[in-house]
DRENTORKOL-3810 file (N, C-alpha, C; in nm, 4 decimals):
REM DRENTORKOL-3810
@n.u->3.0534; n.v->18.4509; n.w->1.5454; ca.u->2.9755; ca.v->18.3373; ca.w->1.5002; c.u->2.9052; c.v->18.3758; c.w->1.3703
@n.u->2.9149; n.v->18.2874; n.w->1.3000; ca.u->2.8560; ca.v->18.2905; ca.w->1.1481; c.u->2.7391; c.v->18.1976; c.w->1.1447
@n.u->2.5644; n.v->18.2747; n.w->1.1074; ca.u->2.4683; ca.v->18.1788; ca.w->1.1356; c.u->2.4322; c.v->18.1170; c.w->0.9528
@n.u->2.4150; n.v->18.0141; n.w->0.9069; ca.u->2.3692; ca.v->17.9523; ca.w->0.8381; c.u->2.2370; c.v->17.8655; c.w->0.8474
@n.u->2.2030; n.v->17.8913; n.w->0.6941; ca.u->2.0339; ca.v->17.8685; ca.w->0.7183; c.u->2.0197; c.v->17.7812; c.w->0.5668
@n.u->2.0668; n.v->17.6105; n.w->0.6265; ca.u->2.0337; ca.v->17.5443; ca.w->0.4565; c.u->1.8835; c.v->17.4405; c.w->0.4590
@n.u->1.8570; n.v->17.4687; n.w->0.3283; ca.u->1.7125; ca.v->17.4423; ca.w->0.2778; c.u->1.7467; c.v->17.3497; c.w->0.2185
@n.u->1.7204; n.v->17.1974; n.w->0.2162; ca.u->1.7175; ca.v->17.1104; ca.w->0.1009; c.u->1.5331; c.v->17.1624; c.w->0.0227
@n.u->1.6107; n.v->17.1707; n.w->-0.1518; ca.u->1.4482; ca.v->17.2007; ca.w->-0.1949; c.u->1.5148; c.v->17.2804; c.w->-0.3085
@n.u->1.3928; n.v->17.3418; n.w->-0.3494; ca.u->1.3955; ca.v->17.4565; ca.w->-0.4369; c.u->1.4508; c.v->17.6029; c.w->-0.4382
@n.u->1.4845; n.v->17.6914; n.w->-0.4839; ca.u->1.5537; ca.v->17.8345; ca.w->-0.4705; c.u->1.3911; c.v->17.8878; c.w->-0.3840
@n.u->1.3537; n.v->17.9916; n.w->-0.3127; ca.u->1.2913; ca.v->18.0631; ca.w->-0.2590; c.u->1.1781; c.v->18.0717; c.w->-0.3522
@n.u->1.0458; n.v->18.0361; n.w->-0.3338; ca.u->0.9399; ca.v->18.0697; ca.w->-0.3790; c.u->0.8562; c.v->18.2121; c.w->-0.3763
@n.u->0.8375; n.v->18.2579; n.w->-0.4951; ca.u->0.7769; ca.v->18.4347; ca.w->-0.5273; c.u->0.7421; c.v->18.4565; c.w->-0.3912
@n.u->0.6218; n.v->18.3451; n.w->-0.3443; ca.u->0.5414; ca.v->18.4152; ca.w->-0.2566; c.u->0.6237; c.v->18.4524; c.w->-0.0556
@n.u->0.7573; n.v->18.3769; n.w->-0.0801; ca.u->0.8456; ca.v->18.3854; ca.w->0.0328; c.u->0.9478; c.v->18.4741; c.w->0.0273
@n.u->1.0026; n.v->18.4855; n.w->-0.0679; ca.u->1.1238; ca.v->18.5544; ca.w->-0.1147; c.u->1.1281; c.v->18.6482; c.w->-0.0697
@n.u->1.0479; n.v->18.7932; n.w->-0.0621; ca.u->1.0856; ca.v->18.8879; ca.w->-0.0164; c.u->1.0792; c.v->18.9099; c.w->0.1478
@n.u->1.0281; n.v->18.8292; n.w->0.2081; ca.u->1.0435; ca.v->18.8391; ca.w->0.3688; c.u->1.1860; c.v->18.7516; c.w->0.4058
@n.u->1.2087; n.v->18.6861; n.w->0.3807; ca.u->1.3197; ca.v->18.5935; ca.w->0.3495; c.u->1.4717; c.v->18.7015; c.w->0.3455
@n.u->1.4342; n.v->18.7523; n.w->0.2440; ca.u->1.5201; ca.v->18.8075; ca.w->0.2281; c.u->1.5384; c.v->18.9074; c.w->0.2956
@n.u->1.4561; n.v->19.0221; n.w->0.3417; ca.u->1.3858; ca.v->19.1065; ca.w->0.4569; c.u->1.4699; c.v->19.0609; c.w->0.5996
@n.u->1.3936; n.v->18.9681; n.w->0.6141; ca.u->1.4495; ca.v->18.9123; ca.w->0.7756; c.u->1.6252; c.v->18.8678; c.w->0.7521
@n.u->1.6390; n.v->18.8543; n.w->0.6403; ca.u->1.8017; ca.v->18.7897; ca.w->0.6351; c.u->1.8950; c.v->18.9217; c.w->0.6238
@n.u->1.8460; n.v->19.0143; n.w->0.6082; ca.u->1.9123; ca.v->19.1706; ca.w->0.6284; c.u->1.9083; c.v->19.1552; c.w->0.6990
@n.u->1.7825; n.v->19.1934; n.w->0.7917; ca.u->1.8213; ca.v->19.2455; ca.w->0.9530; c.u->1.8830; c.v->19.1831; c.w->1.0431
@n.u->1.9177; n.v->19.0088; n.w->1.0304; ca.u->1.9886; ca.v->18.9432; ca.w->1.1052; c.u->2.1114; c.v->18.9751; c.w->1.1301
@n.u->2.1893; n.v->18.9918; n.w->0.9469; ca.u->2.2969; ca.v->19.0882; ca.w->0.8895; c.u->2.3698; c.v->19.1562; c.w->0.9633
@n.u->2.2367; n.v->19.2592; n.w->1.0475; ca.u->2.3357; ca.v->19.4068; ca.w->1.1422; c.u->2.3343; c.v->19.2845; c.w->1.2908
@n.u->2.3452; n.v->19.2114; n.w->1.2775; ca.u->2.3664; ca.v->19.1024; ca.w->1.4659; c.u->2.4850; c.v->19.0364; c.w->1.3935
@n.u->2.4822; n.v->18.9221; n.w->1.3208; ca.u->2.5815; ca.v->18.8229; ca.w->1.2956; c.u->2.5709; c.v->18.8248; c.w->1.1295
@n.u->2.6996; n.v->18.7675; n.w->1.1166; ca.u->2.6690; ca.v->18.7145; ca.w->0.9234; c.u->2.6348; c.v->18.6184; c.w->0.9187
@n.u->2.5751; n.v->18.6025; n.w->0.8034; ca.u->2.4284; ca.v->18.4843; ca.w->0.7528; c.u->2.4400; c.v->18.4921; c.w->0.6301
@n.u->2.4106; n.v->18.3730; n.w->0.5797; ca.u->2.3900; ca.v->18.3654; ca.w->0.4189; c.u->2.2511; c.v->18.1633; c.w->0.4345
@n.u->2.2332; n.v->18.1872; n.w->0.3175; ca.u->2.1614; ca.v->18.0636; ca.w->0.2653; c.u->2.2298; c.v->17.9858; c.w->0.1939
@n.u->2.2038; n.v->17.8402; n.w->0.2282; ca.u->2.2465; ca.v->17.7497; ca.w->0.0872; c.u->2.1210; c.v->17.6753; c.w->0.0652
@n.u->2.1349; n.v->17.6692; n.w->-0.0520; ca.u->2.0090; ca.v->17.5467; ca.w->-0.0940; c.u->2.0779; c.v->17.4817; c.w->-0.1390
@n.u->1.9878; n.v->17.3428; n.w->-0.0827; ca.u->2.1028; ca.v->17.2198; ca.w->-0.1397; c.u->1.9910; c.v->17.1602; c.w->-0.2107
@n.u->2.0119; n.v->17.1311; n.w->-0.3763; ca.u->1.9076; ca.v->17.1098; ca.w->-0.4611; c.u->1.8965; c.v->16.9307; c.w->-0.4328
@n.u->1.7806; n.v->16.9027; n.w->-0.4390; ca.u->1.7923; ca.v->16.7610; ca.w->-0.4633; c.u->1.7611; c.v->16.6965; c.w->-0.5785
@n.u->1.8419; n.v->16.5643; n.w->-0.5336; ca.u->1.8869; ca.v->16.4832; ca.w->-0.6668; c.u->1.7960; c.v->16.5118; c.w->-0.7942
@n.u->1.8456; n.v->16.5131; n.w->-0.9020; ca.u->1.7685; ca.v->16.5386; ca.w->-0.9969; c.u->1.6727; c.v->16.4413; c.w->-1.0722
@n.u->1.6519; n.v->16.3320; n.w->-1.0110; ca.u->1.5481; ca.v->16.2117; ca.w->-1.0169; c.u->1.4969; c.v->16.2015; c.w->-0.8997
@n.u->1.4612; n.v->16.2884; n.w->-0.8260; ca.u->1.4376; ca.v->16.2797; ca.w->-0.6772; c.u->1.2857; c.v->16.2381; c.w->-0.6902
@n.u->1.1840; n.v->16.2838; n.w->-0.7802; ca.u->1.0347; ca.v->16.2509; ca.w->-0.8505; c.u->1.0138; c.v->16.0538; c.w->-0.8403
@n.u->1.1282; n.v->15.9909; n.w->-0.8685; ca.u->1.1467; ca.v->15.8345; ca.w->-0.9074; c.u->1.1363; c.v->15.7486; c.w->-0.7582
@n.u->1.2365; n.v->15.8284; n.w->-0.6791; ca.u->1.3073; ca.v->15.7675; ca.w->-0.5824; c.u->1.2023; c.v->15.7540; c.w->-0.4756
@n.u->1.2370; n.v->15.6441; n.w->-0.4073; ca.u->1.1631; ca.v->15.5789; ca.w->-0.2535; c.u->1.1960; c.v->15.6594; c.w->-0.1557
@n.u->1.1101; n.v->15.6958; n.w->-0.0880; ca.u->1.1334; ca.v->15.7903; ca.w->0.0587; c.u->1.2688; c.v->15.7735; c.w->0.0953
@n.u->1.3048; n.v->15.6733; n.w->0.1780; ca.u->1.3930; ca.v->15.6363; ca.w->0.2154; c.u->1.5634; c.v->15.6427; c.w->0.1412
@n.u->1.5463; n.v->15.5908; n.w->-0.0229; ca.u->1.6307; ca.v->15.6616; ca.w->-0.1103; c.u->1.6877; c.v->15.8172; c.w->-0.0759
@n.u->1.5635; n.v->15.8631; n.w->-0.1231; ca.u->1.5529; ca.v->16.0309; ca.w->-0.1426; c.u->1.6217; c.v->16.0595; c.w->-0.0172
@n.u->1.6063; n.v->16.0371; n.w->0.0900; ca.u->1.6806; ca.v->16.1414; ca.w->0.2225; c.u->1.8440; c.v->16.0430; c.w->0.2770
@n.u->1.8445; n.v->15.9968; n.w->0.1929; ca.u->2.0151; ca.v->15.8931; ca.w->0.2107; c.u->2.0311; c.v->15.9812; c.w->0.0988
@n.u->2.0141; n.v->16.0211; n.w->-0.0157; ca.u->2.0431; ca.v->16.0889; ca.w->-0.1040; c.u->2.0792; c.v->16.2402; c.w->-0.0552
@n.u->1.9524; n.v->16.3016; n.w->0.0005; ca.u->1.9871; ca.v->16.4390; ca.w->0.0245; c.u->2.0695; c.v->16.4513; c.w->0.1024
@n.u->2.1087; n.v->16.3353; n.w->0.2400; ca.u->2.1836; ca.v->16.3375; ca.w->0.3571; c.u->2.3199; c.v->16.3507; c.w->0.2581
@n.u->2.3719; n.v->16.2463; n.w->0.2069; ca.u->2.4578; ca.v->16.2427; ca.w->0.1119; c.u->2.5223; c.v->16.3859; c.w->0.0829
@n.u->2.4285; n.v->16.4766; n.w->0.0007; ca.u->2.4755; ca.v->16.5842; ca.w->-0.0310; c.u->2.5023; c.v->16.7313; c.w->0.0542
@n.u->2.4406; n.v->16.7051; n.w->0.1282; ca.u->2.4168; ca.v->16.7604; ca.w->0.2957; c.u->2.5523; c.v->16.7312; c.w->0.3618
@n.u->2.5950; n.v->16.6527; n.w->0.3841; ca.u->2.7611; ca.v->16.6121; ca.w->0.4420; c.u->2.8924; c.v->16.6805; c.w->0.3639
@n.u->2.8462; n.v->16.6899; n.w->0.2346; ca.u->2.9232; ca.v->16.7216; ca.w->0.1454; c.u->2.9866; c.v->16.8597; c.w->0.1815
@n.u->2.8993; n.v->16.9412; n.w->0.2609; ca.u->2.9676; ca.v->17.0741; ca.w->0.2842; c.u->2.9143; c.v->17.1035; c.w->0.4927
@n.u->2.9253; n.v->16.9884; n.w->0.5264; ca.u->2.8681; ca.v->17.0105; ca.w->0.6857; c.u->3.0853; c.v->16.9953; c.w->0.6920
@n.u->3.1219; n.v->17.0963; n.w->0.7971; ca.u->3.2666; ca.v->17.0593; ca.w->0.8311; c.u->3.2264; c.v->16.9831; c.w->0.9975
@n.u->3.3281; n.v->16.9516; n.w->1.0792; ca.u->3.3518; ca.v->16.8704; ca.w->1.1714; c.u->3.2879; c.v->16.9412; c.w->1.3112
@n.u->3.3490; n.v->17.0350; n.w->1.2632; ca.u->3.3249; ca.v->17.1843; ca.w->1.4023; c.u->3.2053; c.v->17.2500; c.w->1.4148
@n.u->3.1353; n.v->17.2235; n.w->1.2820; ca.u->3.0082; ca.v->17.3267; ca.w->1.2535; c.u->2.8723; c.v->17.2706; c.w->1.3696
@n.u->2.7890; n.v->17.3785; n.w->1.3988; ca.u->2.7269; ca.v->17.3181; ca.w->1.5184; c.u->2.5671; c.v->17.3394; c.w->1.4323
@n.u->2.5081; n.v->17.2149; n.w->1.4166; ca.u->2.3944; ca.v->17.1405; ca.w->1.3417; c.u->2.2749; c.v->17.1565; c.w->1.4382
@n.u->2.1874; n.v->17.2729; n.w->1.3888; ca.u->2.0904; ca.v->17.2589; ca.w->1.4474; c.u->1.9682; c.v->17.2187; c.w->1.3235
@n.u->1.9205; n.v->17.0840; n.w->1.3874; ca.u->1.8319; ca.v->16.9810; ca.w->1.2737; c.u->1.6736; c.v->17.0784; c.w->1.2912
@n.u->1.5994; n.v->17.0948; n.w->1.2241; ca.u->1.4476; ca.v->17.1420; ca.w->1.2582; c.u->1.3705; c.v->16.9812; c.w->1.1817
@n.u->1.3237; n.v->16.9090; n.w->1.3354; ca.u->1.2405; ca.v->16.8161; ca.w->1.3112; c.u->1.1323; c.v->16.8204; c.w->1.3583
@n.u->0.9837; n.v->16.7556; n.w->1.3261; ca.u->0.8985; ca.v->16.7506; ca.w->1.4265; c.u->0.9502; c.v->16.6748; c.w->1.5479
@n.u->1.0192; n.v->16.5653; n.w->1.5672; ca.u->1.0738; ca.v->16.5353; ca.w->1.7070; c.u->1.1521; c.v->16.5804; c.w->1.7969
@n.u->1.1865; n.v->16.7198; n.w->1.7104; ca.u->1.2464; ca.v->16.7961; ca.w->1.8409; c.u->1.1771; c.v->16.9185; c.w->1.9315
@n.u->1.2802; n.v->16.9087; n.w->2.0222; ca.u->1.2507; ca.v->17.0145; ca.w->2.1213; c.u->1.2033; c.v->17.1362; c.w->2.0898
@n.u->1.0772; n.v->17.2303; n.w->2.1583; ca.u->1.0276; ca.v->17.3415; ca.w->2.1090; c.u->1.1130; c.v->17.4323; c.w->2.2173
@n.u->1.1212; n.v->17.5355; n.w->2.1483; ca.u->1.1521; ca.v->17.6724; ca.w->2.2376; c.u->1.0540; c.v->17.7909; c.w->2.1876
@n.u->1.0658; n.v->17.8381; n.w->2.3158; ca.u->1.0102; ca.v->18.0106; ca.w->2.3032; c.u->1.1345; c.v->18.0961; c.w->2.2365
@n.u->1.0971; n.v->18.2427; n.w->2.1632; ca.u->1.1620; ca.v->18.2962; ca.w->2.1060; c.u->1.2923; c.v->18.3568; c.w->2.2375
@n.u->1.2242; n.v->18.3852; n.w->2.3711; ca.u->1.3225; ca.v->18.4281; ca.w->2.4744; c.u->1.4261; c.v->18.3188; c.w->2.4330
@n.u->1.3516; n.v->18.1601; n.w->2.4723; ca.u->1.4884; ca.v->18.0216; ca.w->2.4391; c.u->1.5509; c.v->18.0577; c.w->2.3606
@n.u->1.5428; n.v->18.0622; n.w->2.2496; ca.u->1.5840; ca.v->18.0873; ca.w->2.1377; c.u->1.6831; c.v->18.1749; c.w->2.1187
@n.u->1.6821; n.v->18.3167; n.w->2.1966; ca.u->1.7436; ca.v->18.3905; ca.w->2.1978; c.u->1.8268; c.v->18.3379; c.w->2.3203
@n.u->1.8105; n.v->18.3156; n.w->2.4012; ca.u->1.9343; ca.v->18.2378; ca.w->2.5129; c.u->2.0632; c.v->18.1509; c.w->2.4285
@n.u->1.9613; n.v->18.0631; n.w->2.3649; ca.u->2.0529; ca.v->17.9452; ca.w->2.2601; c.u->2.1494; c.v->18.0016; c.w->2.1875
@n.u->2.0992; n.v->18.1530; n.w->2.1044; ca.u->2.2261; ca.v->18.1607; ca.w->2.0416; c.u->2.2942; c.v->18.2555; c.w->2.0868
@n.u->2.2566; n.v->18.3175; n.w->2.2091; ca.u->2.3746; ca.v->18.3788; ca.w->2.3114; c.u->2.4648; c.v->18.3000; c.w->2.3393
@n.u->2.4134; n.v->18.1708; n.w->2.4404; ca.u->2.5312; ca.v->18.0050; ca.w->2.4682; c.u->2.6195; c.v->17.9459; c.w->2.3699
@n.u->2.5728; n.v->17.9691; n.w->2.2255; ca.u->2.6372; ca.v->17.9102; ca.w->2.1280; c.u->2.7632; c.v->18.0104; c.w->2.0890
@n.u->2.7052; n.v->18.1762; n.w->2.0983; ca.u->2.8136; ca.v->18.2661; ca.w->2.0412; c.u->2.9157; c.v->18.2776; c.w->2.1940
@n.u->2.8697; n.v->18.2679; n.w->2.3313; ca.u->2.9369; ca.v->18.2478; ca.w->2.4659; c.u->3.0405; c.v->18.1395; c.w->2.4443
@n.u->2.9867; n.v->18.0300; n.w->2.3683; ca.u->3.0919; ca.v->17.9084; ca.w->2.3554; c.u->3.1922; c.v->17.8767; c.w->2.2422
@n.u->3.1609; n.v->18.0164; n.w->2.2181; ca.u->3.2696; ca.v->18.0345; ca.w->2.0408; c.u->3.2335; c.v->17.9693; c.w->1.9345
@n.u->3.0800; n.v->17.9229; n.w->1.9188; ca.u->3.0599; ca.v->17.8212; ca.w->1.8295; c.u->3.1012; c.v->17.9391; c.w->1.6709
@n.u->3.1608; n.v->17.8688; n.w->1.5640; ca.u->3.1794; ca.v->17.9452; ca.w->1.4529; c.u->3.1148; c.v->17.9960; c.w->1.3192
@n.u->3.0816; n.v->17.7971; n.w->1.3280; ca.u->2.9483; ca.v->17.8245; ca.w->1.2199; c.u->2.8373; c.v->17.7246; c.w->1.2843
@n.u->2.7241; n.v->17.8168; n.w->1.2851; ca.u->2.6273; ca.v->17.7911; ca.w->1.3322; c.u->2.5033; c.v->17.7863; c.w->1.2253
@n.u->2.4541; n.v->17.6397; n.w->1.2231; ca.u->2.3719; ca.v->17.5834; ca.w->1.0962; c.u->2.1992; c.v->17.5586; c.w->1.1167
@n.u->2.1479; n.v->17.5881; n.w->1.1079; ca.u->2.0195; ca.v->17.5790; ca.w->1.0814; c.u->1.9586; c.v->17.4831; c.w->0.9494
@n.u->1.9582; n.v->17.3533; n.w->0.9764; ca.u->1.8997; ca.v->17.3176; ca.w->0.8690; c.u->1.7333; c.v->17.2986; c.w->0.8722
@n.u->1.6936; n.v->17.2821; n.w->0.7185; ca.u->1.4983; ca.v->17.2663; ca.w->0.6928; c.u->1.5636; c.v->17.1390; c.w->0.6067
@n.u->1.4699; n.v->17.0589; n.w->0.6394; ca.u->1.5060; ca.v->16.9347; ca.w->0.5842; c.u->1.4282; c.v->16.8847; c.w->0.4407
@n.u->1.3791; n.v->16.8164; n.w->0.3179; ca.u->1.3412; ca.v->16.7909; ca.w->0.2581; c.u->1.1933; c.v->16.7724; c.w->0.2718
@n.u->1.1176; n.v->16.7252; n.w->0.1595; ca.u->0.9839; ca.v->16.6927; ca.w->0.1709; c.u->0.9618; c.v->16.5913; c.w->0.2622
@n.u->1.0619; n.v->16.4889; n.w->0.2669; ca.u->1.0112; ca.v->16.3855; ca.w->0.3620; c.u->1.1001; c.v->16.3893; c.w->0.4940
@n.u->1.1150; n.v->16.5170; n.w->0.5037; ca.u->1.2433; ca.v->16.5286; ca.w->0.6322; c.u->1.3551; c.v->16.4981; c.w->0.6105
@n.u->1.4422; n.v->16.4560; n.w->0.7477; ca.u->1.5662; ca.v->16.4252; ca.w->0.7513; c.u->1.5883; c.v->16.2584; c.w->0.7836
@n.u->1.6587; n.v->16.2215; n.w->0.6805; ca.u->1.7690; ca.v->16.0836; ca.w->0.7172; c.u->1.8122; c.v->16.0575; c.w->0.8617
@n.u->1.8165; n.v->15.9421; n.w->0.8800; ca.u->1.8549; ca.v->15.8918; ca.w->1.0224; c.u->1.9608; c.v->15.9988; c.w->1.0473
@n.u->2.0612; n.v->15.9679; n.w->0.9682; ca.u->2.2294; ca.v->15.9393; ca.w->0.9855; c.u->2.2460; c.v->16.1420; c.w->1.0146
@n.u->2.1472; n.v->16.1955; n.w->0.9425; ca.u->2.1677; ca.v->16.4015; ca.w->1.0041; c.u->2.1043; c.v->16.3949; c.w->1.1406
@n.u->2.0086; n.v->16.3503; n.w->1.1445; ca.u->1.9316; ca.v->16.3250; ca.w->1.3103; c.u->2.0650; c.v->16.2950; c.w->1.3741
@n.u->2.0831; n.v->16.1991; n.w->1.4031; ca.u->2.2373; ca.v->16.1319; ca.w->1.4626; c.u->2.3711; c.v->16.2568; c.w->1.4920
@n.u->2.3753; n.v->16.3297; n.w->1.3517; ca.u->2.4585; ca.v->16.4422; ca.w->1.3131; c.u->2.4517; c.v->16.5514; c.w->1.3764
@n.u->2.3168; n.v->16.6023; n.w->1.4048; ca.u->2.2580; ca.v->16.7041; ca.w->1.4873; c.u->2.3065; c.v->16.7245; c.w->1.6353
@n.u->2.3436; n.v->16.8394; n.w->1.6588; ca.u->2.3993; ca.v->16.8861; ca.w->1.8033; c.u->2.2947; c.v->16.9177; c.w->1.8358
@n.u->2.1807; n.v->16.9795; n.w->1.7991; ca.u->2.0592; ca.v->17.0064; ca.w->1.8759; c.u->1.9234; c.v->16.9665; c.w->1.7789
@n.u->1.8164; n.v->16.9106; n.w->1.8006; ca.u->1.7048; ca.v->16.8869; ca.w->1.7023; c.u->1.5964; c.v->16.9855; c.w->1.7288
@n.u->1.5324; n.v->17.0941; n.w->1.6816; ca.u->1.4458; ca.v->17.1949; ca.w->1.6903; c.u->1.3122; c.v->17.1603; c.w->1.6219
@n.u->1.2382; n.v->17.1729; n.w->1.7080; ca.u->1.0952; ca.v->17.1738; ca.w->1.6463; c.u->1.0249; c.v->17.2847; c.w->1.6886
@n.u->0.9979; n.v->17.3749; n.w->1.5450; ca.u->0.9400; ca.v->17.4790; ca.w->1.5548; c.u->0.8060; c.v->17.4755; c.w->1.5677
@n.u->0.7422; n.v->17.3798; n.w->1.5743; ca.u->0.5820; ca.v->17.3766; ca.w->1.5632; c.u->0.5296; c.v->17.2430; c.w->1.5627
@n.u->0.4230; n.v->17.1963; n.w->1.6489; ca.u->0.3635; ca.v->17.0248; ca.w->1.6169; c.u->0.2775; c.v->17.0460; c.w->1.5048
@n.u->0.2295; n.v->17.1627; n.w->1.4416; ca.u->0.2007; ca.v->17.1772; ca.w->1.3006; c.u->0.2728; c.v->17.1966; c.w->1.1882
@n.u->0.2240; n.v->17.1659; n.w->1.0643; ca.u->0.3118; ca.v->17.0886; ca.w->0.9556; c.u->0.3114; c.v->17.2510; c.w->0.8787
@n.u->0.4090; n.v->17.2376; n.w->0.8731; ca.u->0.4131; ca.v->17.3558; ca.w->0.7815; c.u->0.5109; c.v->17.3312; c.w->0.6123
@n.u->0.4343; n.v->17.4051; n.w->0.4993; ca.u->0.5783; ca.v->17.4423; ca.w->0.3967; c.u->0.6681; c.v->17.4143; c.w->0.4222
@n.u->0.7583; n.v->17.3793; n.w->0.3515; ca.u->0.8865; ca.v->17.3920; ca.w->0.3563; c.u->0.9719; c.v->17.4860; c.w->0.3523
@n.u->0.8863; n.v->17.5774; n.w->0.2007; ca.u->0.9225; ca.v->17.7326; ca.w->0.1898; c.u->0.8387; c.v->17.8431; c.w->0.2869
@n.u->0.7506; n.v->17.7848; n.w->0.3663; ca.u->0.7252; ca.v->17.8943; ca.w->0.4709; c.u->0.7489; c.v->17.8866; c.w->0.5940
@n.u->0.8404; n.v->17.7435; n.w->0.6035; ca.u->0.9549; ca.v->17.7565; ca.w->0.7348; c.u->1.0864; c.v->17.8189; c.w->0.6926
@n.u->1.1229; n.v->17.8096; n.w->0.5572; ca.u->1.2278; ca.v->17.9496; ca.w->0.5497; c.u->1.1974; c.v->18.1157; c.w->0.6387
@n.u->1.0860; n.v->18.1053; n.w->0.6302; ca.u->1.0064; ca.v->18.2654; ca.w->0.6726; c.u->1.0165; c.v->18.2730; c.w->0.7786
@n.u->0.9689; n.v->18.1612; n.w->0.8512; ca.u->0.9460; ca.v->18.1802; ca.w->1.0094; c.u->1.0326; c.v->18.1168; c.w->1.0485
@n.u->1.1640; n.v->18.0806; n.w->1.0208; ca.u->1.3169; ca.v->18.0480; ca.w->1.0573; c.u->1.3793; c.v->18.1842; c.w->1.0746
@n.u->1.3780; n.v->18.2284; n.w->0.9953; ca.u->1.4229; ca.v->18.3592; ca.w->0.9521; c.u->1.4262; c.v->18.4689; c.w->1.0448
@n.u->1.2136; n.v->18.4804; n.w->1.0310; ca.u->1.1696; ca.v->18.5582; ca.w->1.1462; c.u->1.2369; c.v->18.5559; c.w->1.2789
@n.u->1.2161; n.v->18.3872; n.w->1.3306; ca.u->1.2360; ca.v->18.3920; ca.w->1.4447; c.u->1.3834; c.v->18.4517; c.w->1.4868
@n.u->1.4832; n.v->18.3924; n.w->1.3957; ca.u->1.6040; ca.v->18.3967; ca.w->1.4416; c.u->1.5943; c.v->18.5398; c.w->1.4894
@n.u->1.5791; n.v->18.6407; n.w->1.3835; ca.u->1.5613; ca.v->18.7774; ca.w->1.3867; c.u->1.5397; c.v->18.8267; c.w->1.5268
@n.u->1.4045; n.v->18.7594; n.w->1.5979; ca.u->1.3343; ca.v->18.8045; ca.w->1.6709; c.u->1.4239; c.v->18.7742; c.w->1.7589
@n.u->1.5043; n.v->18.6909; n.w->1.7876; ca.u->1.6075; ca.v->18.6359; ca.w->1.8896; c.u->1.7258; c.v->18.7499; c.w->1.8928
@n.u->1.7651; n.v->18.7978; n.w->1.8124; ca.u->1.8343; ca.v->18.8838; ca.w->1.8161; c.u->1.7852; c.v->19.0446; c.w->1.8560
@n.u->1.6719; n.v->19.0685; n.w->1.7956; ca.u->1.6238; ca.v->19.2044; ca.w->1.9196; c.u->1.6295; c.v->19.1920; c.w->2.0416
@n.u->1.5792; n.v->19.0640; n.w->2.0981; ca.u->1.5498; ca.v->18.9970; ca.w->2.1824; c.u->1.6763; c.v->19.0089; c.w->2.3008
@n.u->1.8173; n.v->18.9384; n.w->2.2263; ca.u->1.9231; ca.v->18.9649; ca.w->2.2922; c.u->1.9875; c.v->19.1133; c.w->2.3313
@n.u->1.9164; n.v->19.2022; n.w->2.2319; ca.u->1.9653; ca.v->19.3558; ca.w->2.2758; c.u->1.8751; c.v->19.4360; c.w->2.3017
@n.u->1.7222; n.v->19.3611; n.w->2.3457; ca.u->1.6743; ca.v->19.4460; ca.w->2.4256; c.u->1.5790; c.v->19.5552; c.w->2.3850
@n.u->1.6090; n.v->19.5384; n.w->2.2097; ca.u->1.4824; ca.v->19.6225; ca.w->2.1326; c.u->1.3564; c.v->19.5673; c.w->2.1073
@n.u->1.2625; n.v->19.6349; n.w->2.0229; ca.u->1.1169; ca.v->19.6806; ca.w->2.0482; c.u->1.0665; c.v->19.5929; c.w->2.0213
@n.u->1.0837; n.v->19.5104; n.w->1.9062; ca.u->1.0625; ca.v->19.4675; ca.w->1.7596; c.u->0.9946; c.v->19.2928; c.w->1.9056
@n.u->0.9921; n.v->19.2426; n.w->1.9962; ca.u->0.9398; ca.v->19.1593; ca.w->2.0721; c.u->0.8736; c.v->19.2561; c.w->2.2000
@n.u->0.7382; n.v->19.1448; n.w->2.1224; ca.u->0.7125; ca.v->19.2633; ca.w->2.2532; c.u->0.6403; c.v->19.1181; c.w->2.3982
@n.u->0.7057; n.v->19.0829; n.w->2.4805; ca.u->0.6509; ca.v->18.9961; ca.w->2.5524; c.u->0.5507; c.v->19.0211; c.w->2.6591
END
């Protein structure tokens, strides 16, 4: 299983970047991982809420394939503990899933039509966080899910 982690937004901000990148090594030695940022529209400043995330959805489809298994991070979704978490992507790599997606959705979230798209909707927190400092603690967590699954230090419950 191949985990993916896309950001609609900006490239990684100074003050995120190096944990980001940190936690995206160590995931590295469990599964392969990479980032995409999917930039938005370049009048995105003009556009109506509603515009803007038919827009980003838009470009978001553009590279989602048929098979890929969409996990949405909304506030309306389901919370897990990092143990969950680490169960989830045991079940997902148990069920041969291939590419396994993590999306962070835009400033104003996600479009109906990716909600809809989503095999699972994740809500990491009923507090609002960054956008660029849910890269961090996406990251983290995944990480932590993976000690988690083999049993090392790095969680300590």
């Amino acid at each position: 299983m191949k985990i993916h982690f896309y950001a609609i937004g900006r490239a990684h901000e100074l003050y995120v970047r190096p944990g980001v990148e940190d936690f995206t090594k160590r995931i590295a030695r469990y599964y392969p991982i990479d980032w995409k940022i999917i930039v938005p529209p370049k009048n995105a400043a003009v556009l109506q809420e509603a515009e803007l995330k038919q827009k980003e959805a838009a470009s978001l489809f553009d590279f989602l394939k048929k098979d890929d298994f969409l996990v949405a991070l909304d506030e309306t979704g389901k919370s897990m503990s990092s143990p969950a978490l680490a169960a989830f992507l045991q079940a997902k790599a148990n069920e041969s899933v291939k590419q396994l997606i993590f999306l962070i959705g835009g400033a104003y979230g996600l479009h109906e039509s990716v909600i809809q798209r989503a095999n699972y909707i994740w809500s990491l927190s009923k507090l609002t966080f960054p956008h660029q400092l849910v890269r961090l603690i996406l990251a983290e967590q995944v990480y932590r899910a993976c000690t988690i699954l083999r049993n090392e230090k790095y969680h300590h419950a």
